[in-house]
VEXMARNU-981626 format. One record per residue (C-alpha): residue in three letters; x negated, y negated, z negated. Coordinates in steps of 0.25 Angstrom, whole numbers, padded with zeros to 4 digits, always signed. Example, Ala and Ser with C-alpha at 12.3 -4.5 7.8 and 13.67 -1.06 7.14 Angstrom:
<sites>
ala-0049+0018-0031/ser-0055+0004-0029/
</sites>
This chain:
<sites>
unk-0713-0107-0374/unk-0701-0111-0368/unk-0693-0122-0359/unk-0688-0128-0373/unk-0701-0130-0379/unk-0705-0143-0371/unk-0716-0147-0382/unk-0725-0133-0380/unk-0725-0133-0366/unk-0728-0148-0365/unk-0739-0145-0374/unk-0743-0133-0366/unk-0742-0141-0353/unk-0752-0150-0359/unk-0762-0140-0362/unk-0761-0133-0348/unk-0760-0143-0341/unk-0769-0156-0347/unk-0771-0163-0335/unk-0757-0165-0329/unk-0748-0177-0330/unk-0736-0172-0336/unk-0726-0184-0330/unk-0732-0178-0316/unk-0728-0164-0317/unk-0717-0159-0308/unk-0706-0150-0314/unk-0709-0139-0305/unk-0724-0138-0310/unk-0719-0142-0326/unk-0710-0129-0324/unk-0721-0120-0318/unk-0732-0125-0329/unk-0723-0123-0340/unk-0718-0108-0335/unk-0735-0105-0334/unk-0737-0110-0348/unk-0743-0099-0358/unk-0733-0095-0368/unk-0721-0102-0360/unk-0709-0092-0358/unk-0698-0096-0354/unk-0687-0094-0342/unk-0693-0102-0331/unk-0678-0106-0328/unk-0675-0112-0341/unk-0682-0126-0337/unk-0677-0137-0331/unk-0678-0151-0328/unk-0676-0155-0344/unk-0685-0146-0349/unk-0696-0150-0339/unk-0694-0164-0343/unk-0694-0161-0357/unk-0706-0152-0356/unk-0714-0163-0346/unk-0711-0174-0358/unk-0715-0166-0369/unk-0729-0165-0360/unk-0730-0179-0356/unk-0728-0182-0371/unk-0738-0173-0374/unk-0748-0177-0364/unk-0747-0191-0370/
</sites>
């Protein structure tokens, strides 16, 4: 998985982490559980503030 693919690492979120609101998760913890995901790898520097965004709406709309 990569930075890019915002729809498998929402639903890889999801599945780690089932009982977290995902419209009450800082940055900063989004990045470091998204780095610690199985099969994720992808430069920790490539992220930014549009693909967390990106990836912490995918999960929010997969939450729902």
């Amino acid at each position: 998985m990569k930075w890019t693919d915002t729809l498998d690492v929402a639903i890889a979120l999801t599945e780690a982490h089932p009982d977290v609101d995902p419209t009450a998760v800082r940055f900063t913890d989004l990045h470091r559980w998204v780095m610690a995901l199985p099969g994720f790898d992808d430069d920790p520097n490539r992220s930014g503030e549009k693909i967390l965004e990106a990836i912490q709406q995918a999960w929010i709309d997969e939450a729902d």
